[in-house]
TORMAR-134910 format. One record per residue (C-alpha): residue in one letter; x, y, z. Coordinates in steps of 0.1 Angstrom, whole numbers, plus 5000, padded with zeros to 4 digits. Layout:
residues N
res/c1/c2/c3
A/X/Y/Z
...
***
This chain:
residues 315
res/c1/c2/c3
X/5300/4818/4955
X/5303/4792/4982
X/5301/4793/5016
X/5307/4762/5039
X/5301/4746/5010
X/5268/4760/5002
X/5264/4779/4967
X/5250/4812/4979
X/5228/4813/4944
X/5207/4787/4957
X/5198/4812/4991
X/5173/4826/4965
X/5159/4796/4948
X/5148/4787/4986
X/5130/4822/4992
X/5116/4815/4961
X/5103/4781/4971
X/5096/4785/5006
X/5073/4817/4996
X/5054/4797/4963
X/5055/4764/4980
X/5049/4750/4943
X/5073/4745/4921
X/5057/4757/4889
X/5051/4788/4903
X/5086/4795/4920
X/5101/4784/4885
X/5081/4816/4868
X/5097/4839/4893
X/5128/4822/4888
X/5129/4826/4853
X/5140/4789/4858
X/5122/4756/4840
X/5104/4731/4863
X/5127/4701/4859
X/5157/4731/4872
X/5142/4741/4899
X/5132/4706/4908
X/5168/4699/4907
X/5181/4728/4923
X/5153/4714/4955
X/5170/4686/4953
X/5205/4700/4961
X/5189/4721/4988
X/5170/4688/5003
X/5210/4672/5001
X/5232/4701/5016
X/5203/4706/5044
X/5198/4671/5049
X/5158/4680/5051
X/5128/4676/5026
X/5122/4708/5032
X/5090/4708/5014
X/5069/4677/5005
X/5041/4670/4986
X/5005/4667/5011
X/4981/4658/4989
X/4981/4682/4957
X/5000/4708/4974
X/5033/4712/4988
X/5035/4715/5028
X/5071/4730/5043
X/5092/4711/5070
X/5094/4721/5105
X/5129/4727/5094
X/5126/4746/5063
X/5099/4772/5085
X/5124/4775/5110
X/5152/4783/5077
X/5124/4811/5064
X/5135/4837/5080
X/5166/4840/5084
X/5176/4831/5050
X/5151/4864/5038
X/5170/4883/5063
X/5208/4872/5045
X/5190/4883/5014
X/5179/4914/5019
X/5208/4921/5039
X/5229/4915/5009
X/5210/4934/4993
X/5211/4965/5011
X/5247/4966/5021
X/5265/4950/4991
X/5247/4952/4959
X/5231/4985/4968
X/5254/5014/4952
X/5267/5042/4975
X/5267/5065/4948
X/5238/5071/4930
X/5225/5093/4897
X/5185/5094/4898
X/5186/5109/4863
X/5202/5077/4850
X/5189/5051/4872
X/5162/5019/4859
X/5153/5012/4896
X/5116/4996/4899
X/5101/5007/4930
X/5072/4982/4944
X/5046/5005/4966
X/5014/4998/4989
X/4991/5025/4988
X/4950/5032/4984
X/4938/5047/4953
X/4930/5079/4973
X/4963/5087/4981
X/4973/5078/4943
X/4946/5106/4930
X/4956/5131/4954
X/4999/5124/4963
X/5016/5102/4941
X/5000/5109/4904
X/5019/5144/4912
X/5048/5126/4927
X/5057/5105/4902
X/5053/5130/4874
X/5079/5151/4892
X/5103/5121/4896
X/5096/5113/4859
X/5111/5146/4849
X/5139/5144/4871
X/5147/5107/4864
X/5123/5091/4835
X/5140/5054/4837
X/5124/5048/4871
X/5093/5027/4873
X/5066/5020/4897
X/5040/4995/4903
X/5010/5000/4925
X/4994/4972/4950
X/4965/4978/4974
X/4967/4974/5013
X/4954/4941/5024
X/4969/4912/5042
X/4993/4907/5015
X/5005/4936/5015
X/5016/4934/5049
X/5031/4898/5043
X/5046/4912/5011
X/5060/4946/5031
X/5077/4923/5060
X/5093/4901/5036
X/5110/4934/5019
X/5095/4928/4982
X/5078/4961/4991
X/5093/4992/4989
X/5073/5013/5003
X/5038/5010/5020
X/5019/5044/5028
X/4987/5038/5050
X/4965/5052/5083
X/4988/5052/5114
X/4967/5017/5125
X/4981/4997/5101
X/5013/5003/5110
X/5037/4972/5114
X/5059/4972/5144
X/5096/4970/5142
X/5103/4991/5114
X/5113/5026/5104
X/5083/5048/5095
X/5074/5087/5090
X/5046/5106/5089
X/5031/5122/5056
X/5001/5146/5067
X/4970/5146/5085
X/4938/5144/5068
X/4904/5147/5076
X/4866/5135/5067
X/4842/5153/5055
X/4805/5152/5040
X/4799/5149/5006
X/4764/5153/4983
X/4755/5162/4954
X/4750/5195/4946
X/4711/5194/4934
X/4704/5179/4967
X/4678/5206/4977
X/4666/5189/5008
X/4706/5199/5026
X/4714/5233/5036
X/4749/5242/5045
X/4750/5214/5074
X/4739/5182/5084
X/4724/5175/5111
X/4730/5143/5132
X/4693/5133/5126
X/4692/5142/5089
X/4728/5123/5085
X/4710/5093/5101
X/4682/5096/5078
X/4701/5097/5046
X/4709/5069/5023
X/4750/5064/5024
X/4774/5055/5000
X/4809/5038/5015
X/4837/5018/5004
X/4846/4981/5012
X/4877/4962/5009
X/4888/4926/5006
X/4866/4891/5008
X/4848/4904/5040
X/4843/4939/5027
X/4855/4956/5054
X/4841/4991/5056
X/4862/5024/5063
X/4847/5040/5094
X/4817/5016/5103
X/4834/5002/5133
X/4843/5036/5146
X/4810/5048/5145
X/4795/5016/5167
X/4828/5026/5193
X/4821/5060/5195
X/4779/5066/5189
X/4767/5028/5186
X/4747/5031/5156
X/4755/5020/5122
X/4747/5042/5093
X/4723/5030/5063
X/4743/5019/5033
X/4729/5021/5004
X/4754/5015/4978
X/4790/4999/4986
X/4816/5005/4964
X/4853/4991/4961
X/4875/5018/4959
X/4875/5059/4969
X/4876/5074/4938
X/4841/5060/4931
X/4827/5076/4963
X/4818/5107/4946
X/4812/5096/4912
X/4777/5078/4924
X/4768/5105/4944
X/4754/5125/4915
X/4721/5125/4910
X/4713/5112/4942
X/4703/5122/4977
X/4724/5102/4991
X/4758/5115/5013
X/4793/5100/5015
X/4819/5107/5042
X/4853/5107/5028
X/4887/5125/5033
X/4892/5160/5027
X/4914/5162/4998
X/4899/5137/4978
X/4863/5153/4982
X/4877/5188/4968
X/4896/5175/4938
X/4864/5158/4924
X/4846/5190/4939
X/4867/5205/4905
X/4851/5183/4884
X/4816/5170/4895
X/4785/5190/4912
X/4792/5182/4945
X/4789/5201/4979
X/4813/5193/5009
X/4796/5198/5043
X/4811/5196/5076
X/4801/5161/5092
X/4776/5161/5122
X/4803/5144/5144
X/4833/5145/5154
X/4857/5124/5133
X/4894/5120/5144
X/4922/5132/5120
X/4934/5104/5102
X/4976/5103/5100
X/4985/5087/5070
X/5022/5071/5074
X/5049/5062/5052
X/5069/5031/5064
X/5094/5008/5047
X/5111/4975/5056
X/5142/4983/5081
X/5168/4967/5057
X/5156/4995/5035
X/5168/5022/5060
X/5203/5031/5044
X/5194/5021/5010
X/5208/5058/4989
X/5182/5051/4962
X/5154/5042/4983
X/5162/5076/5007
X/5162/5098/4980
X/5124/5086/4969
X/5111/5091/5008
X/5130/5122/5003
X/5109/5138/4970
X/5078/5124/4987
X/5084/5142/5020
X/5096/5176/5003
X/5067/5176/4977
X/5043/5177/5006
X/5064/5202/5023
X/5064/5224/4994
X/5029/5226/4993
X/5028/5233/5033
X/5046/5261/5029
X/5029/5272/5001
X/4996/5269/5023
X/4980/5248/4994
X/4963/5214/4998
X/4973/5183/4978
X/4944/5179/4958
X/4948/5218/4951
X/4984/5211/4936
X/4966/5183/4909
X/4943/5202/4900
X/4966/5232/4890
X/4995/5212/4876
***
């Protein structure tokens, strides 16, 4: 298809190589060889009248032009996408759609291991694939190769539709042949004990250690940082250390491992965890229904007055 003379097939080739800004690596994604997508540059550099992107050094550096064509052209796309190609009559039960989420491995253990067992009975040829939160997430969400991205409330990108999940909150874990703990912690004894917390990314950013500096200006003594929350309570055992972690992850490995959840000696705020999506996704029938079977699983367990990690554990 051509429009003012522009084939509309090469609108993707140029997301493709404005994103990768290498051509080796946009002709993977374009399922493409390097000398095709070299020459399908070249008819983009012609109808544009732009280099669009040239070679600095051993890397390829975009145009002032071609930044300025970025994001509009992602917006035709995913226009396109949502309003034409997207079907206004759907059958989950037959459908092969691949949904792309961002999510934490603690809300995979204690939401969306049930959820997508429940969509795999319903409708088995949908897929999934998991990606962690991080800056690329966020670059990956506002460019719409994200589906959906479910994370705290503070994380949140302005500008687009978003819902909340539940509420969750943090709570003291140790292990359960930890003689010197009672029922409670106190501040001091919390301050005393060895901790165990999780970092993410390059500069291993830690989950609560900046709020405790805002609210009570000390920092607690880590002992042992790990990279993801479903480690937390796995190297508390055998230890005398303590971990502070959310609710329903603590009592589904409370199942499972001799552990003891405690009330923290401070007042932690309740964390909202939120589900959000690019807007172009907004009237998508596909992607509504799978925002849909998230929100009513957690509903279903609301009214059943059961927690989520509860529902795992007894499925």
């Amino acid at each position: 298809m051509r429009f003012h003379h522009l084939d509309l097939n090469l609108l993707v080739a140029l997301d493709v190589l404005l994103d990768e800004q290498n051509i080796t690596r946009a002709a993977e994604r374009l399922h493409m060889t390097q000398s095709a997508t070299s020459g399908v540059l070249g008819r983009l550099r012609k109808y544009f009248e732009d280099d669009l992107l040239v070679q600095v050094g051993r890397t390829m550096q975009p145009t002032p032009y071609a930044l300025e064509l970025a994001k509009p052209v992602r917006e035709v796309l995913l226009t396109i996408r949502s309003s034409i190609t997207a079907k206004p009559v759907f059958d989950p039960a037959s459908s092969k759609r691949h949904f792309r989420l961002i999510t934490s491995d603690y809300l995979i253990s204690v939401l969306f291991a049930q959820v997508i067992q429940r969509i795999y009975q319903a409708a088995p040829g949908i897929t999934f694939e998991m990606h962690p939160p991080g800056e690329q997430g966020v670059e990956m969400t506002l460019r719409g190769e994200i589906d959906l991205m479910i994370v705290p409330e503070r994380y949140l990108i302005e500008g687009h539709p978003s819902q909340l999940l539940f509420e969750e909150e943090h709570v003291c874990v140790v292990w359960s042949g930890n003689t010197a703990v009672g029922e409670s912690l106190t501040l001091e004894q919390y301050m005393d004990m060895g901790h165990i917390s999780v970092g993410f990314g390059r500069s291993r950013q830690l989950s609560i250690e900046d709020w405790f500096m805002s609210q009570y200006g000390f920092k607690r003594r880590l002992e042992v940082i790990t990279n993801d929350f479903n480690t937390l309570p796995q190297l508390l055992v055998g230890t005398h250390r303590v971990a502070t972690m959310h609710r329903r992850l603590a009592e589904l490995y409370s199942h499972y491992l001799p552990l003891r959840i405690l009330p923290p000696p401070v007042k932690i705020p309740v964390m909202r965890e939120i589900m959000q999506w690019h807007r172009s996704m907004d009237g998508d029938p596909m992607h509504r229904w799978l925002r849909e079977t998230v929100r009513e699983f957690i509903q279903t367990l609301d009214q059943a007055g059961g927690q989520v990690s509860q529902a795992l554990v007894l499925s």
